[in-house]
GULO-359308 format. One record per residue (C-alpha): y, x, z. Coordinates in nm, 4 decimals. Layout:
<pts>
<pt py="Y" px="X" pz="Z"/>
...
</pts>
This chain:
<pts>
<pt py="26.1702" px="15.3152" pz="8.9902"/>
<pt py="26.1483" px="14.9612" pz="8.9119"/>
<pt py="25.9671" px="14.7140" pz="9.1341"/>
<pt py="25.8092" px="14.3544" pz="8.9712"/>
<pt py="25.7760" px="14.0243" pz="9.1501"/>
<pt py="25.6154" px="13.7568" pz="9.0439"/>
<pt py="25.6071" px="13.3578" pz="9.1420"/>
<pt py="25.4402" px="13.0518" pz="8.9564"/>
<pt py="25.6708" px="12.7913" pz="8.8654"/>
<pt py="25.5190" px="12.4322" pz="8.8619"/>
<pt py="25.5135" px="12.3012" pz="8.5382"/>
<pt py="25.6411" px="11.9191" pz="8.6043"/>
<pt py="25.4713" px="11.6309" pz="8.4726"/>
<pt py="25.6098" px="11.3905" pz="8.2164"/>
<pt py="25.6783" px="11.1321" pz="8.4349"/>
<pt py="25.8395" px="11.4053" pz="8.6946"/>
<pt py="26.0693" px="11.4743" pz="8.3705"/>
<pt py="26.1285" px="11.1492" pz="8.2994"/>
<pt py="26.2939" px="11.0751" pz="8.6928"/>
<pt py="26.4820" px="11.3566" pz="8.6749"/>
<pt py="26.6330" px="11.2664" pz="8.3732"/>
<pt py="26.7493" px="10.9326" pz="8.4979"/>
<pt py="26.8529" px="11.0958" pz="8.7819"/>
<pt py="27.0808" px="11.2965" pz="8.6138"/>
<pt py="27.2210" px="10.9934" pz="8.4574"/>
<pt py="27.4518" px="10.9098" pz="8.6931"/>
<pt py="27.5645" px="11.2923" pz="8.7461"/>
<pt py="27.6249" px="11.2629" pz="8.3712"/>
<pt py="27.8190" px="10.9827" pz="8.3759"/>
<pt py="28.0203" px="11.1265" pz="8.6475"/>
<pt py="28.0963" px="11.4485" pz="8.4497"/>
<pt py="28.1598" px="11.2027" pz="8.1136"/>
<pt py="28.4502" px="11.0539" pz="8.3033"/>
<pt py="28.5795" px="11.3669" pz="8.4540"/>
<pt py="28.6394" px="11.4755" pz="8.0728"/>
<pt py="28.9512" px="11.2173" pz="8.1070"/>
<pt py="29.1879" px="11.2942" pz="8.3421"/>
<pt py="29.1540" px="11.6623" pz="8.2381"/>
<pt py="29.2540" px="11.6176" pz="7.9203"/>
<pt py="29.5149" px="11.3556" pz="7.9994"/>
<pt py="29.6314" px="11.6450" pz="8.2430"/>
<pt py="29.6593" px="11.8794" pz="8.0282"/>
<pt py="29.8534" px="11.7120" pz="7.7425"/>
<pt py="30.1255" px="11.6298" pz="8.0215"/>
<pt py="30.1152" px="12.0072" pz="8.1584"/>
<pt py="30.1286" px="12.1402" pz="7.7761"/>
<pt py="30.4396" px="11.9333" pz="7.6946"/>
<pt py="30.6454" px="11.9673" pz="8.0212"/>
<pt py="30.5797" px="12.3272" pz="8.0040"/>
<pt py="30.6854" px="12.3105" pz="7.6422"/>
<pt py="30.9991" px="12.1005" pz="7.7579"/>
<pt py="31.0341" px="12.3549" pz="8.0424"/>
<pt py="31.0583" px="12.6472" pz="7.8155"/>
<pt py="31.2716" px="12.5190" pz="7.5478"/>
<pt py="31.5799" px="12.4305" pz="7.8142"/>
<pt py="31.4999" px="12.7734" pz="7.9678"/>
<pt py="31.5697" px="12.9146" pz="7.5885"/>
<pt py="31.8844" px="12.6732" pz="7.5747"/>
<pt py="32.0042" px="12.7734" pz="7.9057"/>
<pt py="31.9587" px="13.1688" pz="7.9539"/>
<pt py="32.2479" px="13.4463" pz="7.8689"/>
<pt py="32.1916" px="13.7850" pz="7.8478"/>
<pt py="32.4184" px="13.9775" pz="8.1082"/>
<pt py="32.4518" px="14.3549" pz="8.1410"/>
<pt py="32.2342" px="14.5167" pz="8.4558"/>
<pt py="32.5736" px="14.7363" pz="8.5212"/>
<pt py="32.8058" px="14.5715" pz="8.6581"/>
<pt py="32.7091" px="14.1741" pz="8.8676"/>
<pt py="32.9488" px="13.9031" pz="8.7114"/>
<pt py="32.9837" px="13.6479" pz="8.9785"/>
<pt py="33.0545" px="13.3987" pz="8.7258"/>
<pt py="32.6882" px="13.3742" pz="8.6416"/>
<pt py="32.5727" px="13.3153" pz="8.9998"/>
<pt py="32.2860" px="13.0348" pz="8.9543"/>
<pt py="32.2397" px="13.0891" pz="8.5579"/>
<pt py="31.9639" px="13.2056" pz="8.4322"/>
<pt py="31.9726" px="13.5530" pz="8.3013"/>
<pt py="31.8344" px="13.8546" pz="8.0908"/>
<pt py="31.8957" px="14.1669" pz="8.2282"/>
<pt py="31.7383" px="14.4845" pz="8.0536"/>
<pt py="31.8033" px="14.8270" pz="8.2228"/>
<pt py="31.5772" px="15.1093" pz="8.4190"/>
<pt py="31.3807" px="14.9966" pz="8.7384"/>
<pt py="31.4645" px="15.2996" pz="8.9655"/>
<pt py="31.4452" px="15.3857" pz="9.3438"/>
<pt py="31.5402" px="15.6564" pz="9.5028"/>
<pt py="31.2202" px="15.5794" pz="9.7652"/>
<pt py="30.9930" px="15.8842" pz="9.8544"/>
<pt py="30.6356" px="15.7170" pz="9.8905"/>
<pt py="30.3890" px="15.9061" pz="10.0459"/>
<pt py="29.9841" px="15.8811" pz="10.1685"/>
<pt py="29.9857" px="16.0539" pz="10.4912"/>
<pt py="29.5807" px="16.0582" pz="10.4916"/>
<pt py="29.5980" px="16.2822" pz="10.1462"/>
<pt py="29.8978" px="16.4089" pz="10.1522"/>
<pt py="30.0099" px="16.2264" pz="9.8403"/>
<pt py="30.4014" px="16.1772" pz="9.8078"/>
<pt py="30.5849" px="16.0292" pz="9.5220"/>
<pt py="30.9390" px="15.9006" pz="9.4064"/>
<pt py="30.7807" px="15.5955" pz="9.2480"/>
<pt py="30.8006" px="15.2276" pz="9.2227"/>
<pt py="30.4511" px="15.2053" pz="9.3389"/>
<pt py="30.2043" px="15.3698" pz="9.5336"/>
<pt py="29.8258" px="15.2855" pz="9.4821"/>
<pt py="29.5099" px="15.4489" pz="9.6729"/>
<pt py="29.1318" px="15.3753" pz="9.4810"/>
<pt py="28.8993" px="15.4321" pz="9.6907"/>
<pt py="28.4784" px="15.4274" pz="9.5286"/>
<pt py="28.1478" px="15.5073" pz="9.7269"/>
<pt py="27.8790" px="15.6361" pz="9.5539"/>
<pt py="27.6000" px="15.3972" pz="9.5797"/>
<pt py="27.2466" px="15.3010" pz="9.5155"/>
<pt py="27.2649" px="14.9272" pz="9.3314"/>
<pt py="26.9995" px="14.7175" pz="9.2528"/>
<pt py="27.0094" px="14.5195" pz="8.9298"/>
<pt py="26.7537" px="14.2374" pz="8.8384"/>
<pt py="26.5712" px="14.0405" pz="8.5017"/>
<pt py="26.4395" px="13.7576" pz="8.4993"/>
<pt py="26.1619" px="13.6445" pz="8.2454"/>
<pt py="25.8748" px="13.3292" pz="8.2140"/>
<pt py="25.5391" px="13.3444" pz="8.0798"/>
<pt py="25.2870" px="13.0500" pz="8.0003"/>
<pt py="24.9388" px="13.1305" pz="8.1435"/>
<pt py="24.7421" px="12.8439" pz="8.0453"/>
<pt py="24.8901" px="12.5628" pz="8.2110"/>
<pt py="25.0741" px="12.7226" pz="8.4584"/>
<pt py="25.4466" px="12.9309" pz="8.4205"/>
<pt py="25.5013" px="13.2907" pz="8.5704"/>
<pt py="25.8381" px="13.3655" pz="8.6496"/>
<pt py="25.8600" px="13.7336" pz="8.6671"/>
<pt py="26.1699" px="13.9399" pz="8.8404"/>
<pt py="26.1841" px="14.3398" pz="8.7995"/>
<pt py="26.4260" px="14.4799" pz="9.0033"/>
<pt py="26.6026" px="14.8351" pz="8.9020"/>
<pt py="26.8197" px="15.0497" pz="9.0839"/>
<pt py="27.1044" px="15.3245" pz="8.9809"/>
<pt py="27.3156" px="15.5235" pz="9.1441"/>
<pt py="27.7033" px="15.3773" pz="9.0672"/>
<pt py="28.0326" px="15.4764" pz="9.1933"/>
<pt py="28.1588" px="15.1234" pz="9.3835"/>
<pt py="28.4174" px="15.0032" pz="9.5162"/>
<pt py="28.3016" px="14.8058" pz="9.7457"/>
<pt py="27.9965" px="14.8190" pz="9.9994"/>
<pt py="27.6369" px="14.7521" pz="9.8891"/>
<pt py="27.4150" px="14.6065" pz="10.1791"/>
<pt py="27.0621" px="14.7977" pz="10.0823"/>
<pt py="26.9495" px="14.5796" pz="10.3305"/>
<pt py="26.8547" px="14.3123" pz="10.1473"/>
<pt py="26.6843" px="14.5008" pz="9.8365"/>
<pt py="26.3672" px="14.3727" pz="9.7036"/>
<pt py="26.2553" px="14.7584" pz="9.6825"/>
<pt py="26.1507" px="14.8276" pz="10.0553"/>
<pt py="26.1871" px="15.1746" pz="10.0067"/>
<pt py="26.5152" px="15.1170" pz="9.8825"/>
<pt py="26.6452" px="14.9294" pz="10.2359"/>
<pt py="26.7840" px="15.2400" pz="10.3824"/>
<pt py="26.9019" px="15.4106" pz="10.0400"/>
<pt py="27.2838" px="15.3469" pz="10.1459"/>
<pt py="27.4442" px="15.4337" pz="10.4443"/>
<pt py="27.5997" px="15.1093" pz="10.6785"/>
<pt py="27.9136" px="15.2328" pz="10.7050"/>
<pt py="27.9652" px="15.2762" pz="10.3473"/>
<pt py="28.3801" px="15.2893" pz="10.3393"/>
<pt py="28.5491" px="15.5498" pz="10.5219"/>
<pt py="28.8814" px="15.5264" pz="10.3932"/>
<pt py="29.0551" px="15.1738" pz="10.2475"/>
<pt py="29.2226" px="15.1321" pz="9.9083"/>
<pt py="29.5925" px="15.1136" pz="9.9891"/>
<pt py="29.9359" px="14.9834" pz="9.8011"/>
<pt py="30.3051" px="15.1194" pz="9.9023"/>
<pt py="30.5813" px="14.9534" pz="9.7061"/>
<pt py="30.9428" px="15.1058" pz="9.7439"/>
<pt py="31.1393" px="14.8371" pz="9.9393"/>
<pt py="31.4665" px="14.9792" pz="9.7649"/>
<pt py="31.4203" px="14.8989" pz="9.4070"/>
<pt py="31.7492" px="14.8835" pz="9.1640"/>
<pt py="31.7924" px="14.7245" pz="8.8495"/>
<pt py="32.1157" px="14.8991" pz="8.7696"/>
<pt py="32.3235" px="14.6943" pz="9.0055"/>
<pt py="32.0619" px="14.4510" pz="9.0733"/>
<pt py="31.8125" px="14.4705" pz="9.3502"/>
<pt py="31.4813" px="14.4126" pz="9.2561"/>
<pt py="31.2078" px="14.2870" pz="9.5637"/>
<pt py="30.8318" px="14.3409" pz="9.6163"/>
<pt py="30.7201" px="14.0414" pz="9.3735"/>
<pt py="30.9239" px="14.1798" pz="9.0481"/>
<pt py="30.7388" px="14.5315" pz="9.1185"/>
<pt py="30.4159" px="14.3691" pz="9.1592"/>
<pt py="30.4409" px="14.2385" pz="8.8075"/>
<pt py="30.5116" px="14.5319" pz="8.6498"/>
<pt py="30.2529" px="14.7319" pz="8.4459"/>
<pt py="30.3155" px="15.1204" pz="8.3272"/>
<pt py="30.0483" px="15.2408" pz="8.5821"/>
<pt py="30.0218" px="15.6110" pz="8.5682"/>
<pt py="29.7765" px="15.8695" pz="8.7379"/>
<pt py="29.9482" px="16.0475" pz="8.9920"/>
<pt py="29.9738" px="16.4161" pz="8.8329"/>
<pt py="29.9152" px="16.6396" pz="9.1646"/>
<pt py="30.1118" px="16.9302" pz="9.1778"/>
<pt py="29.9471" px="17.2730" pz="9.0897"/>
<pt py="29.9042" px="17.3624" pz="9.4260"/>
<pt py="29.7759" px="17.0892" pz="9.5970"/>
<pt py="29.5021" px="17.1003" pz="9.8926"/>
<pt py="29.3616" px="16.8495" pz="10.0670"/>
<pt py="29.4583" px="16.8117" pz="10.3976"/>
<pt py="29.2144" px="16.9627" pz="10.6962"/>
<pt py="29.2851" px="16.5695" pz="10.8613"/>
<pt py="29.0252" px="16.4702" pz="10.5425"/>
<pt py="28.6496" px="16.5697" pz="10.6899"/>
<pt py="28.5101" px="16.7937" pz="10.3940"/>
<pt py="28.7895" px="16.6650" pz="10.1408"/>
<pt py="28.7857" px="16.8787" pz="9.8095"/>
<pt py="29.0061" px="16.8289" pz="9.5000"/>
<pt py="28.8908" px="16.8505" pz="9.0898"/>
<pt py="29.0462" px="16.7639" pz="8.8299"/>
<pt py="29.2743" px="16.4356" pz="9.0103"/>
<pt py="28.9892" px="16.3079" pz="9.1733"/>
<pt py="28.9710" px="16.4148" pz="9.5931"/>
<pt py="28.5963" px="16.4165" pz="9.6889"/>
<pt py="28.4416" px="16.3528" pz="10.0405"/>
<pt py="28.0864" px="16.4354" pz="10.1048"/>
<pt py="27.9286" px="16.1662" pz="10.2855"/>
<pt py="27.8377" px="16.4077" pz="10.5657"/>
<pt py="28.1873" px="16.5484" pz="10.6317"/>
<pt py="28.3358" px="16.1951" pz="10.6355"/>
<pt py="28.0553" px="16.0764" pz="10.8930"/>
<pt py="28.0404" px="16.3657" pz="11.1354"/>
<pt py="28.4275" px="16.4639" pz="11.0840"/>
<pt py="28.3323" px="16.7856" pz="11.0028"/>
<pt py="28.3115" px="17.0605" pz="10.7125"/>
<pt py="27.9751" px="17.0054" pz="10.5411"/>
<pt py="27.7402" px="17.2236" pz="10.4216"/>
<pt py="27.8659" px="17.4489" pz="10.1424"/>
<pt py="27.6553" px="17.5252" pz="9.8396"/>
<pt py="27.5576" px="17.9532" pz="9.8631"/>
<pt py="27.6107" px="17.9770" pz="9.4998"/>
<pt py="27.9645" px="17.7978" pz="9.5235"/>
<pt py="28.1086" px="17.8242" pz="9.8041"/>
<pt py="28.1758" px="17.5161" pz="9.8155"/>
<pt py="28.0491" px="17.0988" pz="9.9104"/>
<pt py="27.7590" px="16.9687" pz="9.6970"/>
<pt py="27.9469" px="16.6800" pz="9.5881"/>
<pt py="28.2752" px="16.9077" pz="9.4196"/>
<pt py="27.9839" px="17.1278" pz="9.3278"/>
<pt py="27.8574" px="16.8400" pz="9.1178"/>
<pt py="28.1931" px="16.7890" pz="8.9806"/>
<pt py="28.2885" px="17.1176" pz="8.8588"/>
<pt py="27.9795" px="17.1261" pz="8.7366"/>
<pt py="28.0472" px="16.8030" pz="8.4855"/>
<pt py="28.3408" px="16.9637" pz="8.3459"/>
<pt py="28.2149" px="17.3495" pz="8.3375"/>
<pt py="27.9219" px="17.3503" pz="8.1455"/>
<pt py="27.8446" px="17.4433" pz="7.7670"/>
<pt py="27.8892" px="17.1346" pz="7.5026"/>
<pt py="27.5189" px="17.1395" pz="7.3964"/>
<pt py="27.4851" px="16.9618" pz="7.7916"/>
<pt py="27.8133" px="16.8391" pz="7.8376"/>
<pt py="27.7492" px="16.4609" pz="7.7979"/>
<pt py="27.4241" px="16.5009" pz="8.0766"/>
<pt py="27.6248" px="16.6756" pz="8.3288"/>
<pt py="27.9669" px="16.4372" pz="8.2415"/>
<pt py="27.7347" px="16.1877" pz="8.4321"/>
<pt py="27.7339" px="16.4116" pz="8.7554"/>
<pt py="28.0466" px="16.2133" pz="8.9021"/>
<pt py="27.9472" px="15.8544" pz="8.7855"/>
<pt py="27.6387" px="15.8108" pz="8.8879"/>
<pt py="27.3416" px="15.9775" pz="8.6797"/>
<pt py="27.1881" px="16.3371" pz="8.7671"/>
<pt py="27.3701" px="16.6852" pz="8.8143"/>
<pt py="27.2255" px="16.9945" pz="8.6477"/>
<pt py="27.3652" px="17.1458" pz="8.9318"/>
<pt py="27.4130" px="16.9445" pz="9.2780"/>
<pt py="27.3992" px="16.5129" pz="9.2211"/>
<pt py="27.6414" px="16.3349" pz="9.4725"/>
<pt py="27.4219" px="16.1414" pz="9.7539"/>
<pt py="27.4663" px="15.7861" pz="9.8442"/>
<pt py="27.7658" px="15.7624" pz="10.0649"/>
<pt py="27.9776" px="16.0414" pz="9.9151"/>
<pt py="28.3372" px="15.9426" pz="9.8780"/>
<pt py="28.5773" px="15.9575" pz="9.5711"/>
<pt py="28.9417" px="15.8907" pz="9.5946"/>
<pt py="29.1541" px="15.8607" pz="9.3230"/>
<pt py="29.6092" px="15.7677" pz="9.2936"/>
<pt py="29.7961" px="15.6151" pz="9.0614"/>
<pt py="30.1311" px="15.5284" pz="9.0382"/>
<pt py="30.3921" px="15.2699" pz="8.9007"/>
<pt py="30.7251" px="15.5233" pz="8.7966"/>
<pt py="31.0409" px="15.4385" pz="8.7541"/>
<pt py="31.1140" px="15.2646" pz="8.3852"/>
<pt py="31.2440" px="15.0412" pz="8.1624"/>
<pt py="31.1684" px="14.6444" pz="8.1983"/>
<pt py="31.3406" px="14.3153" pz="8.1463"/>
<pt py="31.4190" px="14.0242" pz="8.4207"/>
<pt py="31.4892" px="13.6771" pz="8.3353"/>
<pt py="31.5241" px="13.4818" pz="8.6642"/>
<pt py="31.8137" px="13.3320" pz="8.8298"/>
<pt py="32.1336" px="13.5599" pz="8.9516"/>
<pt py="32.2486" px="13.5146" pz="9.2811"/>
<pt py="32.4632" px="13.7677" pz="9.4016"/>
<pt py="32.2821" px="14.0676" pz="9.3014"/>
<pt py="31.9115" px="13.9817" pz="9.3324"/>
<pt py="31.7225" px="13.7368" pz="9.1056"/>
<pt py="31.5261" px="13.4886" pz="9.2009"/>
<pt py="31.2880" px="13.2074" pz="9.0235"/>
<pt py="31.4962" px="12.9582" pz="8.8311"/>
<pt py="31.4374" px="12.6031" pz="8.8304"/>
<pt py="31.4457" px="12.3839" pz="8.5455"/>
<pt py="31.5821" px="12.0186" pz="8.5247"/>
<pt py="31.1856" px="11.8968" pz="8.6271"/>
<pt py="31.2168" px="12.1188" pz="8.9141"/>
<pt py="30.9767" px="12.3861" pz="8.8504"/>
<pt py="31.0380" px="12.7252" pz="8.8390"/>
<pt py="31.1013" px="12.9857" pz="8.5153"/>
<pt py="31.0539" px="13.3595" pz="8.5852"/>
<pt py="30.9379" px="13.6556" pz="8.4029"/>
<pt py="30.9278" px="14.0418" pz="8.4418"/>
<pt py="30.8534" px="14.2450" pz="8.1155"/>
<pt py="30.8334" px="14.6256" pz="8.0926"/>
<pt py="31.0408" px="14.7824" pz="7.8537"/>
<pt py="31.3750" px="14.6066" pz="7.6891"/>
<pt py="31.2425" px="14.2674" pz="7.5267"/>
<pt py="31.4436" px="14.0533" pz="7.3753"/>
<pt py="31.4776" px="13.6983" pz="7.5480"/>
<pt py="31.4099" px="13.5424" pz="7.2223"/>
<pt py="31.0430" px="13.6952" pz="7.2220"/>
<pt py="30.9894" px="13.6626" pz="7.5887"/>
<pt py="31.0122" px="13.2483" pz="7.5497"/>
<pt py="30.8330" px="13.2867" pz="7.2146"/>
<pt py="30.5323" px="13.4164" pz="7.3888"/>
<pt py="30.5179" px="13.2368" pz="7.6298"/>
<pt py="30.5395" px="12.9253" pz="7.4154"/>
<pt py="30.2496" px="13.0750" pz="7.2180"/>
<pt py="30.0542" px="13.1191" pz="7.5345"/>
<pt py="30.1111" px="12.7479" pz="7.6446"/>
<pt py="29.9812" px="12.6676" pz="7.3145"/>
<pt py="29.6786" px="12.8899" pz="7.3715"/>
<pt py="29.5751" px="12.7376" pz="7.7205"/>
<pt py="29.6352" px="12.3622" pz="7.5946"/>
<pt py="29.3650" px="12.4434" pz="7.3174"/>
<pt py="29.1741" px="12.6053" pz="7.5688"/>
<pt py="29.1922" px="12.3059" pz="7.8195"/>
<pt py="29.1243" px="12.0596" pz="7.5504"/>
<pt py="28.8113" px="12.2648" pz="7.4928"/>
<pt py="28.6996" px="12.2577" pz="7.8157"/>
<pt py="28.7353" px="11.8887" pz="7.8193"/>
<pt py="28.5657" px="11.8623" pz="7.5199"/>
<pt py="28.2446" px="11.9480" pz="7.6401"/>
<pt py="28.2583" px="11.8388" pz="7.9861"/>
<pt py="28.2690" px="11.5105" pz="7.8140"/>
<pt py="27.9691" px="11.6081" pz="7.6119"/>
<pt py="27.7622" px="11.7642" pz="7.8182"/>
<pt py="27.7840" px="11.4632" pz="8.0616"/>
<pt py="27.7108" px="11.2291" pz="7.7752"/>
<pt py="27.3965" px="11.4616" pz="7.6938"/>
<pt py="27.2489" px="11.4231" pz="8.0505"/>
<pt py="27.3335" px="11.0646" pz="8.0169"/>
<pt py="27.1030" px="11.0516" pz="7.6978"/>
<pt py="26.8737" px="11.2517" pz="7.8445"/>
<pt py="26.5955" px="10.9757" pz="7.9263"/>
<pt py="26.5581" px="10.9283" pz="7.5359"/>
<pt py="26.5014" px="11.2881" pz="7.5131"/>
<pt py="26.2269" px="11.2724" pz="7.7410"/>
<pt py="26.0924" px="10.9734" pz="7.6598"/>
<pt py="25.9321" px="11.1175" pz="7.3232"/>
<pt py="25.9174" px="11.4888" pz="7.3901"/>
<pt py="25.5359" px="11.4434" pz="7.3974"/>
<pt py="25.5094" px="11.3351" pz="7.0366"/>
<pt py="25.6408" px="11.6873" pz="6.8611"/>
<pt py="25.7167" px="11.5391" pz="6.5324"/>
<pt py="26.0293" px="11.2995" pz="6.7259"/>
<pt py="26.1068" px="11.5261" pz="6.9767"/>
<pt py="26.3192" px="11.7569" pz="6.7609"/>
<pt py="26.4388" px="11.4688" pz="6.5466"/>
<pt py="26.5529" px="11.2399" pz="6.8857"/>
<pt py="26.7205" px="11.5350" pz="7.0836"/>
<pt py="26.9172" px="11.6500" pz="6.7505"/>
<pt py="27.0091" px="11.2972" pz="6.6966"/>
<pt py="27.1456" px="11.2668" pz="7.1045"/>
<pt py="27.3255" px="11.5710" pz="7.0434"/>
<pt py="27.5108" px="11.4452" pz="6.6928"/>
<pt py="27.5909" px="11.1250" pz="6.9229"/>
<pt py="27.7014" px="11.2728" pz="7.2203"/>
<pt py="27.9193" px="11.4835" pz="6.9588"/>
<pt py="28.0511" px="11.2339" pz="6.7954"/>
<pt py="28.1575" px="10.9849" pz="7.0818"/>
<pt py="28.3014" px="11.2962" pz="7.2585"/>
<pt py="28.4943" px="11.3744" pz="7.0273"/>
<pt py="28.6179" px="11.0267" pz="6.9544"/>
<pt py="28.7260" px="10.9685" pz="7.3535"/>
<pt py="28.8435" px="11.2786" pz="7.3372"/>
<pt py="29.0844" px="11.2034" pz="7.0793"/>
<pt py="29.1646" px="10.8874" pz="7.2175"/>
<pt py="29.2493" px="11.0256" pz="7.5311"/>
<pt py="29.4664" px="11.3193" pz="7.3522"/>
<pt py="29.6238" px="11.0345" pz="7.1421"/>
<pt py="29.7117" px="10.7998" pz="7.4564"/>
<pt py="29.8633" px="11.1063" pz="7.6579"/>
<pt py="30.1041" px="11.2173" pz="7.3506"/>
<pt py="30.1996" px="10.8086" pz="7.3251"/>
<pt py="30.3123" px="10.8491" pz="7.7093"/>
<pt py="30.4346" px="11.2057" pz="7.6628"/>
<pt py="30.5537" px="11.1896" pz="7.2974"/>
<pt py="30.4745" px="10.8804" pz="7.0625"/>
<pt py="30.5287" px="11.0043" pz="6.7270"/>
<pt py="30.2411" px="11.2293" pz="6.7822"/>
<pt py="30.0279" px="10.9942" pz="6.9917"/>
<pt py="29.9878" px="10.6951" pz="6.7335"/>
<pt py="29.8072" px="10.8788" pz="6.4752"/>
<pt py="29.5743" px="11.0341" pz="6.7001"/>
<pt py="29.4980" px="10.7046" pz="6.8843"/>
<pt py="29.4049" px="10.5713" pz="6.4691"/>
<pt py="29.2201" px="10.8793" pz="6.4430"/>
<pt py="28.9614" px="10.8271" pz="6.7879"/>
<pt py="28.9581" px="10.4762" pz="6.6789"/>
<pt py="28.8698" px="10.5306" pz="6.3030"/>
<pt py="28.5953" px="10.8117" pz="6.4411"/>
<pt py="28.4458" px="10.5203" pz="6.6974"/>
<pt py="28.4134" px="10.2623" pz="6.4247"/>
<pt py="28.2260" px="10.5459" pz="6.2072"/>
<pt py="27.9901" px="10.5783" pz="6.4833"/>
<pt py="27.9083" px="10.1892" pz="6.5190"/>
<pt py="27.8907" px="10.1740" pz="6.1682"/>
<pt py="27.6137" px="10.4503" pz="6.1064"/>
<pt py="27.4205" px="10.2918" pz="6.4101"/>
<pt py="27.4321" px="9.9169" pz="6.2280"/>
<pt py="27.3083" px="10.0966" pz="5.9106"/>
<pt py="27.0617" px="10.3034" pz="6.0276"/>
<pt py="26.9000" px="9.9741" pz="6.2520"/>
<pt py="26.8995" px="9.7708" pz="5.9669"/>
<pt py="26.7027" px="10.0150" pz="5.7571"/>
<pt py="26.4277" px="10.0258" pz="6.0395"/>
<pt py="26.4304" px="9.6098" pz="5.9973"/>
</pts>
């Protein structure tokens, strides 16, 4: 069920426009200059990261992870070998236990969401902003305040207390790298996440209100987790509604698979739908593997190395990479994020020049026939000198940072600024 609000929006004058516009002028202006420093900024961060990586490249040697050479204390290293503890971690509230790297509890609540659209209508001279608001059932995993839906019916469709159990992460604090030792951060950046496989046997423990396994998922009917008790079983089943939903998803013929496949994530049950509330909990796990280190030796841990510039190199791979293609990469994702960066300068500068412009938009967006022509011809100019500063600024940052590069680029803003003038001086004399 979808509820529909609706509000009129005051259609502003032309002189209303017009003051806002100039308003926005100096806001405009302010974002115009903005688009400077972050571009300057970035061509510095592109080429001392550039620098940074290129004497990391210079400077690392690739050591064996068997034996620790104390000769190569404070060098910076590549060590490839198997990430292995001999930890036992374990989940007391599920009885989950694990020789693994890395121990991770996901905890979702099956809850009623609301989700909203927003539309505008002319009616006559007046605007109707209209807002439906929808609402599904979703597995989430974090609380939903029904509170404050639009739908008052809807207000009390979640419970308060809507997370009985917390999502948890156990990392082995004895972590080996053959005879490295490997800490907390360097396991934190590894990926090779796993579902835990329970054994064949598993139950959940009696400490768990309700708790009922399928299929690597634990389920908690809302009711057992809030009154701490066994809930009502299903007379057909044997069993709690909500595991009688999910056996039901996986149970039933193919021509109504896909329907009932929905029972667990939120759409309806041909048997028993989960309620609002109802608990899912599911593990997974980082194992012991293969992954590659290039930090700074000393002793037998690694740690960050610093460059000549003082900041830091460090990097954690899984599996056995070559240090070669480690620095590649990340080479090719400096480049990536300087492009990105000079992007997002780019059109900061542009949009700012737009709102500057903006008055000249407004000024003839009564008269149709030059409104389309005036804002398109704003836009080309705001383009244009964007792009010119733009380059300028790129070109004055690389004569700082690297001058070869810089000069031609400076000629190039230049050369695109004197196009500019020179298509305005044309174009006025032709109105003359």
């Amino acid at each position: 069920m979808a509820v529909t609000e609706e509000r009129i929006v005051e259609n502003p004058s032309w002189g209303q426009r017009l003051g806002s516009s100039f308003k926005g002028v100096l806001a405009g202006f302010a974002l115009f200059i903005a688009g400077f420093p972050i571009l300057f900024w970035n061509e510095g961060r592109a080429v001392d990261t550039a620098k940074r990586l290129k004497e990391g490249a210079g400077a690392v040697i690739d050591v064996s992870a068997d034996k620790v050479d104390p000769a190569n204390d404070g060098k910076l290293v590549h060590v490839s070998g198997k990430a292995d503890t001999k930890d036992i971690l374990s989940d007391e509230a599920f009885g989950i236990t694990n020789n693994a790297l890395r121990l991770m509890r996901t905890v979702e609540v099956y809850q009623t969401v609301e989700h909203s659209e927003t539309t505008r209508e002319k009616r006559g001279d007046k605007t109707v902003e209209k807002t439906t608001y929808s609402y599904s059932n979703e597995w989430r995993s974090s609380p939903v305040n029904s509170a404050e839906f639009h739908d008052a019916s809807k207000r009390s469709a979640n419970p308060p207390s809507a997370m009985p159990f917390s999502n948890e992460d156990r990392i082995a604090a004895n972590v080996t790298l053959g005879a490295f030792t490997l800490n907390e951060k360097h396991v934190k950046r590894m990926g090779e996440k796993k579902k835990f496989a329970f054994p064949l046997d598993f139950k959940v423990p009696e400490t768990v209100p309700g708790g009922q396994y399928q299929n690597g998922v634990i389920y908690v009917p809302y009711n057992a987790a809030l009154a701490g008790t066994t809930p009502q079983t299903s007379a057909s089943t044997g069993m709690s509604p909500l595991l009688a939903a999910a056996r039901a998803a996986t149970n039933v013929t193919a021509a109504v698979a896909n329907a009932a496949a929905t029972a667990i994530t939120g759409g309806r049950s041909v048997a028993v739908a989960p309620v609002p509330g109802d608990v899912r909990v599911t593990f997974s796990v980082i194992l012991p593997h293969e992954v590659t280190v290039v930090e700074q030796q000393d002793g037998n841990t690694l740690l960050p190395w610093a460059a000549s510039d003082g900041e830091t190199l460090s990097f954690v791979r899984d599996g056995r990479v070559p240090a070669a293609k480690i620095f590649a990469d990340a080479q090719s994702a400096n480049s990536k994020l300087t492009w990105l960066l000079r992007l997002v300068g780019l059109l900061v500068m542009y949009f700012g020049l737009k709102k500057v412009l903006g008055p000249i938009d407004t000024l003839v967006d009564v008269i149709p026939i030059l409104n389309g022509i005036v804002a398109m011809g704003t836009s080309l100019a705001a383009g244009l000198v964007s792009g010119a500063c733009a380059l300028l600024t790129i070109g004055v940052a690389w004569i700082y940072y690297r001058p070869l590069i810089g000069i031609p680029l400076v000629v190039a803003g230049v050369a695109l600024l004197v196009m500019v003038f020179l298509k305005k001086k044309k174009a006025a004399a032709v109105v003359v």
